[in-house]
C-alpha positions in Angstrom: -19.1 27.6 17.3 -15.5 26.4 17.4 -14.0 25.8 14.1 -13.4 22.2 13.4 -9.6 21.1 12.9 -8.1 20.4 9.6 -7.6 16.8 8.8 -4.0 16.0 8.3 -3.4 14.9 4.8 0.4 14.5 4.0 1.3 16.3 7.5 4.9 14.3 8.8 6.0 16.9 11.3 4.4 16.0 14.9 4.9 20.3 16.1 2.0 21.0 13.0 -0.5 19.0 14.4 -1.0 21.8 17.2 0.9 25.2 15.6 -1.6 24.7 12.3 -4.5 23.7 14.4 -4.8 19.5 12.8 -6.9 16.9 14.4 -4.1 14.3 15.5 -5.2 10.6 16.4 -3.1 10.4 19.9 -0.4 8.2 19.7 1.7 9.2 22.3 1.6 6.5 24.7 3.8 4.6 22.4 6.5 7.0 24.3 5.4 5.5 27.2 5.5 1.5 25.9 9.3 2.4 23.9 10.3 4.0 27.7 9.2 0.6 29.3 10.3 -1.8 27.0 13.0 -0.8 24.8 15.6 -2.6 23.7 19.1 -1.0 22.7 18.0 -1.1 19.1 14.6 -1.0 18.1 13.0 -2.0 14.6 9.5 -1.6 13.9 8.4 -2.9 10.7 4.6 -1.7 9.6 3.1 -1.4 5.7 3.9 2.2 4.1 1.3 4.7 4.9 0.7 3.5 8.1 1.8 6.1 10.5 5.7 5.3 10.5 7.2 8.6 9.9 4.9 10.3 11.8 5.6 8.1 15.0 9.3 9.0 14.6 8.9 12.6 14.3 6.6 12.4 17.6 9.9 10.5 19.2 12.5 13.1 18.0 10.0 16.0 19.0 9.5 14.1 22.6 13.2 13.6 23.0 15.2 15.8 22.1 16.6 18.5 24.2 15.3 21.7 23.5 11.6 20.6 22.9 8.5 22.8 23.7 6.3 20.8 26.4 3.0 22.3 25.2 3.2 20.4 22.0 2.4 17.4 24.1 -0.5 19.2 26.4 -3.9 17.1 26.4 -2.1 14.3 25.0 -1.9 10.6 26.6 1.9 10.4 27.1 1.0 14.2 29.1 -0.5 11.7 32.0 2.5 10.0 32.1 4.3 12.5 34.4 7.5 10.4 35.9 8.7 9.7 32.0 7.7 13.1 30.7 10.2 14.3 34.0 12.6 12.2 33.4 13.0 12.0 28.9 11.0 15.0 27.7 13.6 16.8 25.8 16.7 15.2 27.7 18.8 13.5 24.4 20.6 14.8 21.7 18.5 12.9 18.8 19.7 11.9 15.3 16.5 11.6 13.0 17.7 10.3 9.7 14.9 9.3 6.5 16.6 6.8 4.2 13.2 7.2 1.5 15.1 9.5 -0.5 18.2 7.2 -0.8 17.6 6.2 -4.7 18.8 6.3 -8.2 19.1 4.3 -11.3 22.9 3.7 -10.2 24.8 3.2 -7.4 26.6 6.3 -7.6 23.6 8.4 -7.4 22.1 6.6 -4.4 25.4 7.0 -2.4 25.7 10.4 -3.5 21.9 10.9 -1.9 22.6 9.1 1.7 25.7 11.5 2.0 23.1 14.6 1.2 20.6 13.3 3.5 23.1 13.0 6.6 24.9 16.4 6.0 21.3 17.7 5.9 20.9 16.2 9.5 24.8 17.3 10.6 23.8 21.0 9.5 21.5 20.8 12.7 24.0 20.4 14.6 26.4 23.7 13.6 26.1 24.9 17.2 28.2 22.5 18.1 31.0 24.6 15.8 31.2 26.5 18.6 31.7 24.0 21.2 34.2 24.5 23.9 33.9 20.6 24.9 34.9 19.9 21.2 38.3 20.3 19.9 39.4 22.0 16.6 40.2 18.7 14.4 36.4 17.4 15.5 34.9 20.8 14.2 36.9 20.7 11.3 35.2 16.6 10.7 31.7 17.9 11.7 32.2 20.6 8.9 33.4 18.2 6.3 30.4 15.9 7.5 28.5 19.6 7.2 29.8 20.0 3.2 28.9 16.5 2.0 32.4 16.1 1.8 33.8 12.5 1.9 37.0 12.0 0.7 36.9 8.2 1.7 33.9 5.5 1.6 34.8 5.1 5.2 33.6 9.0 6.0 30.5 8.7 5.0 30.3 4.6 6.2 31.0 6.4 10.2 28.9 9.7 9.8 26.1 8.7 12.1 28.8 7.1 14.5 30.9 10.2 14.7 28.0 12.4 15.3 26.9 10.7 18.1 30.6 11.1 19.2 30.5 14.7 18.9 27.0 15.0 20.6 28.0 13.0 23.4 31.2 15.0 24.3 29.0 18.7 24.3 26.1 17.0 26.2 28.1 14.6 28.1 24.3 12.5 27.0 24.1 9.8 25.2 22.6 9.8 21.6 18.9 8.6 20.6 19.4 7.6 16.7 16.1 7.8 14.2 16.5 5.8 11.2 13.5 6.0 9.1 12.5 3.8 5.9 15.6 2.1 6.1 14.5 -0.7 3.3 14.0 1.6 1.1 17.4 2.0 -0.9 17.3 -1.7 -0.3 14.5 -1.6 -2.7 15.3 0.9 -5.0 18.9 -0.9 -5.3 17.3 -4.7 -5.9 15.3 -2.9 -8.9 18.2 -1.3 -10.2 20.7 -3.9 -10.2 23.4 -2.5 -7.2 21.8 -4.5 -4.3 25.3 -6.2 -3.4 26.6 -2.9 -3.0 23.9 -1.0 -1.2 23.5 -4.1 1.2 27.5 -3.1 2.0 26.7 0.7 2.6 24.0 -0.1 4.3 25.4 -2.6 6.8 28.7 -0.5 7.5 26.8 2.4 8.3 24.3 0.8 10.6 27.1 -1.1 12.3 29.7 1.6 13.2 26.4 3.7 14.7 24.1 0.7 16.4 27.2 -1.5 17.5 29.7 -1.6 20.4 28.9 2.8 20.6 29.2 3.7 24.7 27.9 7.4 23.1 24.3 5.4 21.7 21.3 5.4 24.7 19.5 3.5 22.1 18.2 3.7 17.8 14.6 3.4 16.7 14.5 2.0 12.9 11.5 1.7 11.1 10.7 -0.2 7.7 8.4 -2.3 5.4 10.4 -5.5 5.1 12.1 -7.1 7.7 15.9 -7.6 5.9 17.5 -10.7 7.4 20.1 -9.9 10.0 22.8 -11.4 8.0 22.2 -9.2 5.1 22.5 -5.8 7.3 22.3 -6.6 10.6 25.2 -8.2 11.0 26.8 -8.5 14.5 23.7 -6.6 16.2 23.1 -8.9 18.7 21.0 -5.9 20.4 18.1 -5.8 18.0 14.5 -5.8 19.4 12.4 -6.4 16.4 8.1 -5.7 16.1 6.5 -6.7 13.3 3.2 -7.1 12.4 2.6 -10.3 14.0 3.4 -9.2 17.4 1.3 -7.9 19.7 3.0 -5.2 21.2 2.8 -1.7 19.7 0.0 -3.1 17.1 -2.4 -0.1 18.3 0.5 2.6 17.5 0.5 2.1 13.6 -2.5 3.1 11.8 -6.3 3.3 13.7 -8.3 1.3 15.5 -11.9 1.0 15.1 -12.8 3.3 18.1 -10.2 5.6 16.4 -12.0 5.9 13.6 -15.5 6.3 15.2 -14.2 9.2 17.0 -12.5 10.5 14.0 -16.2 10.3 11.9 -17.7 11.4 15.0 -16.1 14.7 15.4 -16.6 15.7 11.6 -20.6 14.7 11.8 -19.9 11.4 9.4 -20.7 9.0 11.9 -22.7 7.1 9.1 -20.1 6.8 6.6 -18.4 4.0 9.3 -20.1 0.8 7.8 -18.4 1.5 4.3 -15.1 3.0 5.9 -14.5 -0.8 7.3 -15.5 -2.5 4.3 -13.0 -0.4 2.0 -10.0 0.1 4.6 -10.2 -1.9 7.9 -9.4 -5.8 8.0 -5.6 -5.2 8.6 -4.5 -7.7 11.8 -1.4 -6.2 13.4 -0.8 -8.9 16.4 -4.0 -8.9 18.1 -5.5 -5.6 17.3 -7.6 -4.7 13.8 -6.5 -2.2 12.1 -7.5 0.5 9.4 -5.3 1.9 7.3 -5.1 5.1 8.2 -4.0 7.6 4.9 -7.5 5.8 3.5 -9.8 7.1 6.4 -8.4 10.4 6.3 -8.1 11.5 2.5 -11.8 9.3 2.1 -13.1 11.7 5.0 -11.6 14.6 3.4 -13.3 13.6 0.4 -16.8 13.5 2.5 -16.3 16.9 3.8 -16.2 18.2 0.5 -19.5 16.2 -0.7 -21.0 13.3 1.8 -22.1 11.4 -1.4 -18.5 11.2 -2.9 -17.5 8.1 -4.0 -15.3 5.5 -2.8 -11.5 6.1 -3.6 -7.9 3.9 -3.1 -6.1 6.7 -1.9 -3.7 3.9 -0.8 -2.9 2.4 -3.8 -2.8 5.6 -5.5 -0.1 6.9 -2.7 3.1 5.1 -4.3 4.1 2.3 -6.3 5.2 -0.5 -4.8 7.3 -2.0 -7.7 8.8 -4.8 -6.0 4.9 -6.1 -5.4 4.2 -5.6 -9.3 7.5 -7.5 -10.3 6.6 -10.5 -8.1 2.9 -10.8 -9.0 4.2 -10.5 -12.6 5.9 -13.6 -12.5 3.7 -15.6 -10.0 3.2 -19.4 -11.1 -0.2 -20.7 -12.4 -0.9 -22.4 -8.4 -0.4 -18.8 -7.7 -2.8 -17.0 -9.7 -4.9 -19.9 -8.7 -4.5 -19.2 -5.1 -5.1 -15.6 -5.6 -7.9 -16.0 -7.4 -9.8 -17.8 -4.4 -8.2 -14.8 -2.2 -10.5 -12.7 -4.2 -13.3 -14.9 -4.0 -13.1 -14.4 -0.2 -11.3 -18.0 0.5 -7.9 -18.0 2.8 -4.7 -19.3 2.2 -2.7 -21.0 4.6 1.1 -20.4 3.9 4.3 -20.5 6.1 6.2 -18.0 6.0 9.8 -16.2 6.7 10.0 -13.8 8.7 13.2 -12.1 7.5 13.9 -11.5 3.7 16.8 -10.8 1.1 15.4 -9.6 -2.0 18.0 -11.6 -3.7 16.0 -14.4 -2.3 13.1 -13.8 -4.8 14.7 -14.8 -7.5 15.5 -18.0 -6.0 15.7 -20.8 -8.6 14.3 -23.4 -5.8 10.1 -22.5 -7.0 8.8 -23.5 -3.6 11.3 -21.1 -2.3 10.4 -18.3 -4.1 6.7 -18.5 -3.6 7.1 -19.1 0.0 9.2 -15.6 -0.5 6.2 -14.2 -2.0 3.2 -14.7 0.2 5.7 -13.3 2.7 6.4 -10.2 1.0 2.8 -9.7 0.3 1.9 -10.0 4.1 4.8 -8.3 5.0 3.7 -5.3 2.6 0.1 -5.7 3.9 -1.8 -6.7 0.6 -2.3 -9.4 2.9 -3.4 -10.2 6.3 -3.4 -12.9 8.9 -6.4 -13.9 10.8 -5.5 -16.6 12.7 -2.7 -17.8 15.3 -0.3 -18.7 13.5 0.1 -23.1 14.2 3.6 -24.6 13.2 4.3 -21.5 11.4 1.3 -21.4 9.2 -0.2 -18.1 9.1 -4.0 -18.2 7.5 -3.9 -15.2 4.8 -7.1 -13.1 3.7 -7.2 -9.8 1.7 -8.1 -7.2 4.2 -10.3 -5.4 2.5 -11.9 -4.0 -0.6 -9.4 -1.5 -1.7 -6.8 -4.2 -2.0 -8.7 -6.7 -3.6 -9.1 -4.1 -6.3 -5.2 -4.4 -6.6 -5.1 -8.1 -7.6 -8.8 -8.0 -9.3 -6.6 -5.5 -11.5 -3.4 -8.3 -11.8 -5.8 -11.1 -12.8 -7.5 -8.9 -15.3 -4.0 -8.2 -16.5 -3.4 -11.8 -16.6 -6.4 -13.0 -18.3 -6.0 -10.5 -20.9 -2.3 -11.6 -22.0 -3.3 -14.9 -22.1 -6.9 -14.1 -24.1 -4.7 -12.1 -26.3 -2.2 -14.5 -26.9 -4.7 -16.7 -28.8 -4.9 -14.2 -32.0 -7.3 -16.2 -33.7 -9.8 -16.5 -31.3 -10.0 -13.3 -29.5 -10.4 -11.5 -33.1 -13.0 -13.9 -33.6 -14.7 -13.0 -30.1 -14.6 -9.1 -31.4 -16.1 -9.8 -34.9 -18.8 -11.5 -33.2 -19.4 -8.8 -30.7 -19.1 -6.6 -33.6 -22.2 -8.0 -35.7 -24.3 -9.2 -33.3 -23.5 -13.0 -33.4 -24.3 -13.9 -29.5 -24.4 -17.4 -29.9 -20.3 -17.6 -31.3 -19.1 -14.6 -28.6 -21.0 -17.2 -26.2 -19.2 -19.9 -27.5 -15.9 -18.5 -27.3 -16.3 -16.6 -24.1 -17.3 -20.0 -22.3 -13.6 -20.8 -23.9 -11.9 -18.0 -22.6 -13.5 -17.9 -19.0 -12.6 -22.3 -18.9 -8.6 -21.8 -20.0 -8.3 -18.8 -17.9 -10.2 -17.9 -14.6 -11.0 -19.9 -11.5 -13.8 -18.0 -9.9 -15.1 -19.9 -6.8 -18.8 -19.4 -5.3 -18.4 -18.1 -2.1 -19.5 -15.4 0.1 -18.2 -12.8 -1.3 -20.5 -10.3 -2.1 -22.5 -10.8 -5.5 -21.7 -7.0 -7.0 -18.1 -7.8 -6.2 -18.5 -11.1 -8.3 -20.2 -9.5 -11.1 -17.5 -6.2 -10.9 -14.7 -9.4 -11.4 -16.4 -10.5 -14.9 -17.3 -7.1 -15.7 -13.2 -6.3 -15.5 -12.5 -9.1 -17.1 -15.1 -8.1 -20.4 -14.1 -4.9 -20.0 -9.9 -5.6 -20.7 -10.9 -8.2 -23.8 -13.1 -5.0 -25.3 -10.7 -2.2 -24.9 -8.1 -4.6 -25.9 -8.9 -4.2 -29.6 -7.8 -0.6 -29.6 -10.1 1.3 -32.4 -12.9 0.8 -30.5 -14.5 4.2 -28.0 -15.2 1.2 -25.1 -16.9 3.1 -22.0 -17.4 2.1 -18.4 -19.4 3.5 -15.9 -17.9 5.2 -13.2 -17.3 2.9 -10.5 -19.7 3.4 -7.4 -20.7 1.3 -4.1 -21.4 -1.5 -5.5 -19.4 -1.8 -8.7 -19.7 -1.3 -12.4 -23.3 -0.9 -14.1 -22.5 -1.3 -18.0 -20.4 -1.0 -20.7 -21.1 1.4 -23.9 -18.6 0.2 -26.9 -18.6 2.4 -30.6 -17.4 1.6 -33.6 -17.6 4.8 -35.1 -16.8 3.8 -39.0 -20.0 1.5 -38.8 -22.0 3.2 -36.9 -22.3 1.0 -34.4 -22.3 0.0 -30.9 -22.6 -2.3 -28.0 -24.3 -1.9 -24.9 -23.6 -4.7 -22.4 -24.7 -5.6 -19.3 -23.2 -7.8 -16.3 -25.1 -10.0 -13.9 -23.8 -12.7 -11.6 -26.1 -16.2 -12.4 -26.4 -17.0 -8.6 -26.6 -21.2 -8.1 -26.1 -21.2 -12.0 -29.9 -19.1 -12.9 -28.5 -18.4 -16.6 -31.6 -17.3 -17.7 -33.1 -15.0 -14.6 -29.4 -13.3 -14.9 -29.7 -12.5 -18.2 -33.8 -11.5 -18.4 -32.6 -8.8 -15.3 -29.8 -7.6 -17.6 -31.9 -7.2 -21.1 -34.5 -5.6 -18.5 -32.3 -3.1 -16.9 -31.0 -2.1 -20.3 -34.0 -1.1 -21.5 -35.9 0.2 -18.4 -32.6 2.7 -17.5 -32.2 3.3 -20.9 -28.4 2.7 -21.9 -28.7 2.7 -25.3 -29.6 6.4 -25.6 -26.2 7.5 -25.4 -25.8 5.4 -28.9 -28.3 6.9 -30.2 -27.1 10.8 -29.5 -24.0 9.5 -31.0 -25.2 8.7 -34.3 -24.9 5.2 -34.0 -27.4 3.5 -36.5 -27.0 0.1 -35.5 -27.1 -1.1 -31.4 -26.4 -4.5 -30.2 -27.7 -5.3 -26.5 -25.9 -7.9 -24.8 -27.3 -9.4 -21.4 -24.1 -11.4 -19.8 -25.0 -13.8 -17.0 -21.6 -15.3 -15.4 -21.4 -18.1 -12.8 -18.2 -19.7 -11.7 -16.3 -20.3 -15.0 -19.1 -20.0 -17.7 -21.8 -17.7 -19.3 -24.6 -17.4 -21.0 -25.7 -14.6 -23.6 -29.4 -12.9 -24.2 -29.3 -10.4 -27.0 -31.3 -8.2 -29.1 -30.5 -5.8 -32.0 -31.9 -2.2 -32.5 -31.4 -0.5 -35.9 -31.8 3.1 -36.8 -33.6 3.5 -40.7 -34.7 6.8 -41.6 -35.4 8.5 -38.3 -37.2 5.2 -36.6 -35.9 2.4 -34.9 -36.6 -1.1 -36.0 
C-alpha cells in the first residue's frame, strides 16, 4: 500500500509540496488565469490564512528562470502547454514578504524592510559577476547586499534598482512579488508611525510599480485594500481582486469538492458535514469557500484520533489586533447588530471598498462604523451572501468558528457592563453562594434585560444555550476566589458548570437549557433531570464539599427562570 502524503500544516514553499512528499490542493491554473488576464500591476486581496503566500511562492517557483519543470508535473497549469512554453522559468522574479516589516517604532520597522530586501538582493550575488553590469552597479547591488543605506532614498529605490540590474544581465524584464504588503501598515497604525510608514511605503512601491520599462508586471497580495491615495499614488496601472469579485475566487482557500477530495483521500469522508458547519460559509465573488488552514490542521487533528474535537485553529493562528481594537469600541447599535449576527440574522451595510486606517478613528460615527463592517468583511469575520444592490452588501457570519469570536466579544461586553454595577453583581454571587434562587433569578432577569439582545431565530438551539452558558460562565469566574469549572467544549456546546468555594465547603452545579417558545418550566425540569441522572454533583462530593446547590437555568430571549434544590453532606449522609 502506498503511503499516504503528509498534510501540509505551516508548508509556504511551493518546491516542498513534491520534494517532502505533501498532498497539495492544485492551484496552478491560477498561472494560467494571471497569464490571460493580468494587468501591469496586480493586487489580490484575500483574509490571512487563506492561501496567499503560498500562491506567490507557486508564481515565483513558475516564473522564474532557472525553475525545475517536474515540480509542476501532474498539475493543472502542466496541461497548459503553450504558457508553460512560453513563461515556465523565463523572468528574473523579485519575491519580497512585507509580514515581517514591524516594531514598536518607526525606526525598527524601517530597519526590518531594509533586512528583508538585502535578504532578497543576496539572491542575486551572481550578478557580482556580471559582464553586462558595470563596476559602480556591483558596487550599489553590494551596498543593497549589506543593508547598507546611507540615504532614505536607497532603500526607498531598492526594488527599482534591482529590477534595473536584472534587466541589463537578462536583457528580461522583472516579475515583482510583494507579499502581505498591509501589514507594516498595520503594525505602524497600532504603534503610532502610520504617517510615516504610509511614506516608505508609497515611495518604494512607486519608484518599482511606476513608469519602470525594466517591470513585465508585480503581483501584491494583502488583507485590506489601502486606498490608492494613501499608497498607490500615481499607479494608474493597478488591477485590483478582492473578495467580491468573481475572478480568481476558486484560487484562495478550498472549495467544497476540494475538500471532499481532501477527506476522501485520508478515509474521513464522514467528518464533511461538521467540516462545513465549523469552516465553510466564506463567499469570495460567486464561489463558497472554506478556509483552508481550518480543514487541514482539523484533519490533521482526525488522523490522530477520528473522535477529536472541534478546534479554531484559525483564530488561534494570529491576532488580528486591529479587529479587537475596533470591536472594543463598537457603539451600542453595534453590539446590537452583532448580537442578531450571532443569532443567525443578516445585516445589510454599505460599504468602502478601499480603507485608511486613519479613517477608523473618524470623528463622523456613521463614518466610522461604516469603516467597520468594512474591515470586518474585508478581514473575513464576515461574509456577503447576496449581490450586492446600490452598494449594499447583505453580511452573515460564515461559520461557527467565527461566531465563537464575537460570542467571546459580547461575553466580554456583558461582563464589563454586569461588573460595572458593584452592588448588584455581588449581590447576584451571594445569592448563588447560599442558595437564594428566587434573588439570583431576580437579578439575572436584570442583567440579561440591560445587557443582551438575543433574538429567536434559527440558529441552532445548543448554540443558543452555549451563548447564555458563556455569558453565566464570565459573571461566575468574574468573582475571582471562586474554582468555577466548565466542561470541555464538544459538538454541541457546553454541558455544565461546577463552581467551589473551598472555605465553605461549598459548591454549585448549574445547568443551561434554552426555554424554546418561552417553556420555562420543561427547560428547567430537563436541567434538574440531567443533573441528577449524569450525576454532576459527584465531583462535589469527592472534593469535600459539604454543601451543593443545583441550579436548573432555562433562558429564552432576554429572560430566565431558575429551579433549584439543595444537597447537604452531615456526618457521612446526604440530606
Amino acid at each position: 500500500m502506498e503511503k499516504k502524503k503528509k498534510l501540509p500544516i505551516g508548508v509556504e514553499f511551493f518546491k516542498n509540496f513534491k520534494r517532502d512528499h505533501f498532498y497539495y490542493v492544485d492551484k496552478t491554473e491560477f498561472i494560467r488565469d494571471l497569464v490571460d488576464t493580468r494587468g501591469s500591476v496586480n493586487l489580490f486581496t484575500r483574509p490571512r490564512r487563506f492561501g496567499k503566500s503560498l500562491n506567490m511562492d507557486m508564481l515565483k517557483t513558475f516564473f522564474e528562470i532557472g525553475t525545475d519543470p517536474a515540480l509542476f508535473d501532474g498539475l493543472k497549469i502542466a496541461e497548459e502547454t503553450e504558457i508553460c512554453e512560453r513563461h515556465m522559468g523565463k523572468y528574473p522574479v523579485i519575491s519580497i514578504s512585507l509580514k515581517d516589516v514591524a516594531g514598536t517604532t518607526f525606526q525598527t520597522a524601517y530597519d526590518m524592510l531594509g533586512l528583508e530586501v538585502s535578504r532578497e538582493a543576496r539572491q542575486f550575488k551572481f550578478l557580482l559577476e556580471s559582464e553586462k553590469l558595470l563596476q559602480f552597479e556591483k558596487e550599489q547591488l553590494l551596498r543593497l547586499m549589506k543593508g547598507e543605506f546611507e540615504k532614505e532614498a536607497d532603500l526607498h529605490g531598492s526594488l527599482r534598482l534591482l529590477t534595473e540590474l536584472l534587466f541589463e544581465h537578462y536583457g528580461i524584464p522583472v516579475i515583482v512579488l510583494i507579499d502581505e504588503y498591509d501589514v507594516p501598515l498595520d503594525k505602524a497604525y497600532q504603534s503610532g508611525y502610520y504617517p510615516d510608514m504610509v511614506n516608505l511605503i508609497r515611495s518604494l512601491f512607486s519608484t518599482v510599480l511606476k513608469t519602470n520599462s525594466n517591470l513585465h508586471f508585480a503581483v501584491i497580495t494583502g488583507c485590506l485594500r489601502i486606498a490608492k491615495e494613501s499608497i498607490f499614488t500615481g499607479l494608474n496601472n493597478l488591477r485590483v481582486r478582492t473578495i467580491s469579485d468573481i475572478r480568481f475566487a476558486e484560487y484562495f482557500g478550498f472549495t467544497a469538492e476540494e475538500v471532499k477530495a481532501l477527506l476522501d483521500y485520508y478515509s474521513l469522508e464522514e467528518k464533511f458535514d461538521i467540516l462545513k458547519e465549523w469552516y465553510d460559509g466564506y463567499r469570495f465573488g460567486e464561489t463558497d469557500v472554506y478556509c483552508p488552514w481550518d480543514v487541514i490542521n482539523q484533519c490533521d487533528k482526525f488522523l490522530e484520533a477520528k473522535g477529536a474535537p472541534m478546534e479554531a485553529h484559525w483564530e488561534n493562528s494570529s491576532s488580528n489586533a486591529i479587529i479587537r481594537d475596533i470591536l472594543k469600541t463598537a457603539t451600542q447599535t453595534a453590539k446590537d447588530q452583532i448580537e442578531a449576527l450571532i443569532s443567525g440574522e443578516a445585516a445589510e451595510k454599505v460599504l468602502i471598498p478601499e480603507l485608511t486606517y486613519p479613517d477608523l478613528d473618524s470623528e463622523d460615527e456613521e463614518e466610522r462604523q461604516t469603516y467597520l463592517w468594512s474591515v470586518l468583511y474585508a478581514a473575513g469575520y464576515l461574509t456577503d451572501v447576496g449581490k450586492p444592490e446600490n452598494g449594499v452588501h447583505k453580511l452573515v457570519i460564515p461559520n461557527r468558528e467565527v461566531r465563537g469570536i464575537y460570542e467571546k466579544r459580547i461575553r466580554s461586553w456583558f461582563k464589563q457592563r454586569v461588573l460595572s454595577d458593584t452592588g448588584r453583581w455581588k449581590r447576584f454571587c451571594k445569592a448563588m453562594k447560599s442558595g437564594d434562587a428566587a434573588e439570583a433569578e431576580h437579578l439575572l432577569n436584570e442583567f440579561m434585560s440591560d445587557s443582551i439582545s438575543i433574538r429567536d431565530t434559527c440558529v441552532k438551539k445548543e448554540m443558543k444555550e452555549n451563548y447564555y452558558h458563556g455569558m453565566l460562565l464570565g459573571l461566575l469566574r468574574a468573582e475571582g476566589s471562586w474554582i468555577v469549572r466548565s466542561n470541555a467544549e464538544s459538538g454541541v456546546g457546553y454541558t455544565d458548570i461546577i463552581l467551589e468555594i473551598p472555605p465553605e465547603k461549598a459548591g454549585c452545579v448549574i445547568e443551561v437549557k434554552y426555554a424554546e417558545n418561552g417553556q420555562y418550566e420543561q427547560s428547567c425540569a430537563r436541567a434538574m433531570k440531567q443533573i441528577e441522572e449524569d450525576g454532576y454533583a459527584g465531583r462535589l462530593r469527592q472534593d469535600g464539599m459539604r454543601i451543593i446547590h443545583k441550579y436548573g437555568i432555562a433562558c429564552y430571549k432576554k429572560s430566565c427562570k431558575i429551579s433549584y434544590c439543595r444537597e447537604e453532606y452531615t456526618h457521612s449522609r446526604f440530606i
